[in-house]
Each structure stands twice: as structure tokens, then as C-alpha cells.
C-alpha positions in Angstrom: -73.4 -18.0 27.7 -72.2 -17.0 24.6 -75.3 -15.3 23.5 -74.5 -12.4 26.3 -71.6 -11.2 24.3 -74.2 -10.7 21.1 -77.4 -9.2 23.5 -74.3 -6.9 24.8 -73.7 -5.5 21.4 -77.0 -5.5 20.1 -77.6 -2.9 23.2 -74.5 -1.2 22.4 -75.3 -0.7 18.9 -79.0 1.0 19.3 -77.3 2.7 22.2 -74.7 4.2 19.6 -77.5 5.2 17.2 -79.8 6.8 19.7 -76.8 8.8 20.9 -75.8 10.0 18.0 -79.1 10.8 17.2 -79.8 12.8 20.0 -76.6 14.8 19.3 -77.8 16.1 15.8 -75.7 13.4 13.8 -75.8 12.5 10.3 -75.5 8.8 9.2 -71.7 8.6 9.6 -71.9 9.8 13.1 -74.8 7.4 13.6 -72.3 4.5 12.0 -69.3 5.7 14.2 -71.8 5.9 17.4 -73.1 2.6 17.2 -69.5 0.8 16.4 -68.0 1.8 19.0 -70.7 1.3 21.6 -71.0 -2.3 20.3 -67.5 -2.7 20.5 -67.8 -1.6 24.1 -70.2 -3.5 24.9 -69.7 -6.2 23.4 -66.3 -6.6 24.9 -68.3 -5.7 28.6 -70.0 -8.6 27.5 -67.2 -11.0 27.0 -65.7 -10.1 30.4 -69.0 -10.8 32.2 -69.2 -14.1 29.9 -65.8 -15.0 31.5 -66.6 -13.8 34.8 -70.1 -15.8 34.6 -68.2 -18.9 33.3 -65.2 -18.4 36.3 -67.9 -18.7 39.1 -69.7 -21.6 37.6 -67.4 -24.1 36.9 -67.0 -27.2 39.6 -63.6 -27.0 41.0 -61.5 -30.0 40.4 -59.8 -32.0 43.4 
């Protein structure tokens, strides 16, 4: 489960560079771009991870 959270960022990150790409950036936008959508996503990761992890486990009696 865990390796969600690192796919997540791993998305985010190219995500943030191809953005920033897009938009005419130069390498410190590109760095800024792909922080901050891995942190995103990352942490959209985490709460899936949880979520995921919730609805899985065997209730206890």
C-alpha cells in the first residue's frame, strides 16, 4: 500500500515539470512546479492509502 503514496508523487512531479514546461518556465519554475505537485499528490496519495487501508481491514468483534 505504501508504494501508492510514492507512484502518487512520482506523477505529481513529471506533472509539475510538464506544466511548467508548457508555461515557458525556466529551471526554477520547473523545480517549484514539480515540488509542489508531488507534494499534492503525494499527500492525495496518503489519503487514498488511508482510505484503501480503512475499507480493508477485518472488523473486530
Amino acid at each position: 500500500m505504501e508504494m501508492i503514496i510514492i507512484g502518487f508523487a512520482i506523477i505529481g512531479l513529471l506533472w509539475g515539470l510538464i506544466s511548467a514546461s508548457r508555461r515557458g518556465g525556466n529551471i526554477k519554475d520547473k523545480c517549484q512546479y514539480a515540488t509542489v505537485y508531488g507534494i499534492a499528490m503525494a499527500l492525495a496519495g496518503l489519503f487514498i492509502t488511508i482510505g484503501l487501508a480503512w475499507m480493508t481491514q477485518t472488523p473486530t468483534a
